[in-house]
C-alpha positions in Angstrom: 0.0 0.0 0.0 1.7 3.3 -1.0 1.9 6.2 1.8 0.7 9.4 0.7 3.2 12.4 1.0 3.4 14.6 4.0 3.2 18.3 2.6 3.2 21.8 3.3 2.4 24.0 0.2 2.2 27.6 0.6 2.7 31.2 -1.4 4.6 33.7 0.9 3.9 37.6 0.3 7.2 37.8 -0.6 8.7 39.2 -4.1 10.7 36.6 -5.7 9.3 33.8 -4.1 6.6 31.6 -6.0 5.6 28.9 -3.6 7.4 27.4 -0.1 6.9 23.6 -0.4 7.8 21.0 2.3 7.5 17.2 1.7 8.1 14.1 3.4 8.1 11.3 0.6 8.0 7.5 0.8 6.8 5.6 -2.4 5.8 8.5 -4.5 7.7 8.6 -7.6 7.8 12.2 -9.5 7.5 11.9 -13.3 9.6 13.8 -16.0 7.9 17.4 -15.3 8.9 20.8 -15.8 8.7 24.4 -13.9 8.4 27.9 -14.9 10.3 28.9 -12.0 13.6 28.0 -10.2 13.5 25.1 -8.1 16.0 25.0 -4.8 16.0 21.9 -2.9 17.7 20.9 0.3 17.0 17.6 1.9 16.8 17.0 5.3 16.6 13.7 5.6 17.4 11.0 2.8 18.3 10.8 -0.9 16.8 11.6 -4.0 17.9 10.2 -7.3 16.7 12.6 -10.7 17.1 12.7 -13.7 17.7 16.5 -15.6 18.4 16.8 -19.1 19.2 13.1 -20.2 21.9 13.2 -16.7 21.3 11.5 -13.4 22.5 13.2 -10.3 21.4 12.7 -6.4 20.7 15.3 -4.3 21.6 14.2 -0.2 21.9 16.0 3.0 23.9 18.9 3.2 24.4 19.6 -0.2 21.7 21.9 -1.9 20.3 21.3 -5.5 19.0 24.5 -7.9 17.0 23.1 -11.2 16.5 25.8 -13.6 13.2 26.5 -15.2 11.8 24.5 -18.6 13.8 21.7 -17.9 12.6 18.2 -17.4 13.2 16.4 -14.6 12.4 13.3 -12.1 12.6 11.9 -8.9 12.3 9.4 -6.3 13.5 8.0 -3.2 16.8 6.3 -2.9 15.9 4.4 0.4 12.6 2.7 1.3 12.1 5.0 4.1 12.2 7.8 1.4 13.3 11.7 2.1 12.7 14.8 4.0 12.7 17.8 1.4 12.6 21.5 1.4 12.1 23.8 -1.7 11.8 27.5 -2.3 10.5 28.3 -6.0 12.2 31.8 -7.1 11.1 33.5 -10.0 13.7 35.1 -12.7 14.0 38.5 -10.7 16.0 36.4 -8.4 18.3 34.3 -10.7 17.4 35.3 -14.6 17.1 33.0 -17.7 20.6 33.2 -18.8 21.7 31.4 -16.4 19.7 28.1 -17.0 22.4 26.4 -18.9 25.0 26.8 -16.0 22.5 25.2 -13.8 22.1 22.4 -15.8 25.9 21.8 -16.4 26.0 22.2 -12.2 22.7 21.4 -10.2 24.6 20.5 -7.0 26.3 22.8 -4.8 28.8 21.9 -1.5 28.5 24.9 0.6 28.0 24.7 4.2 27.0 28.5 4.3 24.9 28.7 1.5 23.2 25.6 3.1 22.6 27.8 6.4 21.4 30.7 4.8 18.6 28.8 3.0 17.8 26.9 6.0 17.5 30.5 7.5 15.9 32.2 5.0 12.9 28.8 5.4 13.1 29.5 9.0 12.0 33.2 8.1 9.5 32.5 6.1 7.5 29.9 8.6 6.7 33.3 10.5 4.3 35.2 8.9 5.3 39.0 9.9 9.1 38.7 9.6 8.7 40.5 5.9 12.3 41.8 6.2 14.1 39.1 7.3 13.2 37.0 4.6 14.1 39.3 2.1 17.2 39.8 4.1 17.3 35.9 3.8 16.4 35.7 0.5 18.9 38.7 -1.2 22.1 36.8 0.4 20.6 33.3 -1.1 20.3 34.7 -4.2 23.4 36.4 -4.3 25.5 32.9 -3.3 23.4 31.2 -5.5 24.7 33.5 -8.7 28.4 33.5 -7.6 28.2 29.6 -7.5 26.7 29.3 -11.6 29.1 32.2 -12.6 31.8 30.5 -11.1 33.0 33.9 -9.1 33.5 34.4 -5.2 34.2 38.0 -4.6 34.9 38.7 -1.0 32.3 40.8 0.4 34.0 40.5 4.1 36.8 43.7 4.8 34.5 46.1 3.1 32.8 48.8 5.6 30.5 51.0 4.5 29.2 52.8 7.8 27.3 55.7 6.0 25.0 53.6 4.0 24.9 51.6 7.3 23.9 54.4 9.4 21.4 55.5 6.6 19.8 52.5 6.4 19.5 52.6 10.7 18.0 56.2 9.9 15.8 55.1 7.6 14.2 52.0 10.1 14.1 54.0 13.1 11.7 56.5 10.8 9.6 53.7 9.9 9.9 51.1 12.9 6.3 51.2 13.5 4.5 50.8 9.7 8.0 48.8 8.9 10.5 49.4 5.8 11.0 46.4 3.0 14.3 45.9 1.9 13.4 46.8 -1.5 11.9 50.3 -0.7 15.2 50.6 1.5 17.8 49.6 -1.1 15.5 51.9 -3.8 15.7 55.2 -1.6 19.6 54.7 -1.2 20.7 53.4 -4.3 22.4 50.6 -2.8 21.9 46.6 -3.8 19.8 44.8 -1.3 22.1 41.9 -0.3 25.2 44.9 0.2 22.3 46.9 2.3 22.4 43.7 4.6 26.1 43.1 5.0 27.4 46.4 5.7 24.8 47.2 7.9 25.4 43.6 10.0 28.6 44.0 9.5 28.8 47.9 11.3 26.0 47.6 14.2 26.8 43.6 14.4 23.2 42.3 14.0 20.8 42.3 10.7 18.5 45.2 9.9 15.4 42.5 10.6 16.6 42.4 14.1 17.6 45.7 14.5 13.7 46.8 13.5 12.3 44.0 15.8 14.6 45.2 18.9 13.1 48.7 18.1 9.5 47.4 18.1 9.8 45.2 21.4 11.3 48.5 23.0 8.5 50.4 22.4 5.9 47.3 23.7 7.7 47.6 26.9 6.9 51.7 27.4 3.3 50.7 26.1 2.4 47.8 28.7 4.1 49.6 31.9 2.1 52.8 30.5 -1.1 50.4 31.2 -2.0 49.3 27.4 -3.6 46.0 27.4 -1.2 43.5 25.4 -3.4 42.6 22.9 -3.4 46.7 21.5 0.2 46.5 21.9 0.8 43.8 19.0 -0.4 46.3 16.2 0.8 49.7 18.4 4.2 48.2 18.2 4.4 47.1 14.5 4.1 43.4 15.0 1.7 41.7 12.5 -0.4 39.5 15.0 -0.4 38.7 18.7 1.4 35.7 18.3 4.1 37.2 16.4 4.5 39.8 19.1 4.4 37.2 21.8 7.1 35.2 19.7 9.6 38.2 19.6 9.0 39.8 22.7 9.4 36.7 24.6 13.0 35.8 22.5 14.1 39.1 23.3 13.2 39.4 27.1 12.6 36.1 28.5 9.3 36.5 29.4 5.5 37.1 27.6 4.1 40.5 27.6 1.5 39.4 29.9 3.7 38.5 32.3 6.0 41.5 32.3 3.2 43.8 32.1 2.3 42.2 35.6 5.8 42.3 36.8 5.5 45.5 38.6 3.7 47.0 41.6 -0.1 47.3 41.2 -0.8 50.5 39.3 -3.1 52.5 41.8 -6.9 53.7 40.5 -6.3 57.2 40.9 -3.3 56.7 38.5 -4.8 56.0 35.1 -2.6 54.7 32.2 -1.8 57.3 29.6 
């Protein structure tokens, strides 16, 4: 009796991105199929063997695999327990049609922090809310991803750009509340998105995403010891839902908003909350 795969299919609101798609496969074998966009698969657990233009190849844990568009491929499981996969679909803004036959000549990749950077940028996009860290996320994956097909590693690591990197901090504390994407930001000072990323983690050592969520959880703490009730402070604050607030506020401080709104002394009656 075949097992039916395990899957998660969904469309972030996220430029660049067609569909998120996680899968656990048994027995399912994929037929010679193609896609309009690019396919980047890591596997988490497993081996798949495929088949892309006439050439077989296997795709394993650790390594990541990038199938270009209008190609035909395959798939299926190299062990009977089958494989744990992980795919982002990127349209052509991201990595453009010239660059399809490279990715056939090369659909595997060794790199450890390419692999971490797409596990991130997966881990990003699970959270509905955390719009700018996935396109943090995704600008450094793509970036990798077209040194690796043009065969070129520049070293993005001594440069320091501290004006664009305090322009870019001028530019989120502006907009903490309503929130910047990394598009509008890298538009308004001329700079490309991935560069906008590193100098700016590079010079104030963290990434813009957590620079705008440490900004946002600072003004939820004024707001609940002012007396607001926690469930007007998600949306006061900039966070997209309670539970994205709670997530954040509690990785930052330790504790939920509930309970460090209750923390201090009790507020007295003739001392209303502003």
């Amino acid at each position: 009796m075949l097992d039916h795969p395990q899957v998660r299919a969904w469309r972030p609101a996220l430029a660049g991105i067609e569909e998120v798609y996680h899968a656990r496969i048994t027995d399912h074998v994929y037929p010679m199929h193609t896609h309009d966009s690019w396919t980047l698969l890591i596997v988490d657990d497993g081996m798949v063997r495929y088949n892309l233009d006439r050439h077989e190849h296997g795709a394993l844990d650790q390594m990541i695999t990038l199938l270009p568009p209008h190609v035909p491929h395959n798939g299926h499981s190299v062990t009977p327990t089958g494989f744990r996969k992980r795919v982002v679909y990127l349209d052509s803004s991201q990595l453009g049609d010239s660059l399809i036959g490279l990715a056939v000549d090369s659909p595997v990749m060794d790199d450890l922090l390419l692999r971490q950077r797409i596990n991130q940028l997966h881990q990003a996009l699970e959270h509905t809310g955390d719009e700018l860290e996935a396109e943090s996320r995704l600008a450094l994956v793509s970036e990798r991803l077209r040194s690796h097909l043009e065969r070129r590693f520049e070293d993005h690591t001594p440069t320091r750009d501290a004006g664009i990197a305090h322009r870019l901090r001028d530019l989120l504390d502006e907009k903490f509340v309503e929130g910047v994407s990394l598009q509008d930001a890298s538009a308004a000072l001329h700079v490309h998105p991935a560069h906008l990323v590193r100098v700016f983690s590079r010079e104030f050592g963290m990434g813009p995403h957590q620079y705008l969520t440490g900004r946002r959880v600072d003004l939820a703490r004024k707001l609940l010891l002012a007396g607001m009730a926690p469930r007007l402070v998600a949306a006061s604050a900039g966070f997209y839902d309670q539970s994205h607030f709670n997530r954040h506020f509690k990785r930052v401080l330790g504790t939920s908003p509930g309970r460090y709104a209750r923390s201090g002394p009790a507020r007295h009656l003739a001392d209303p909350p502003t």
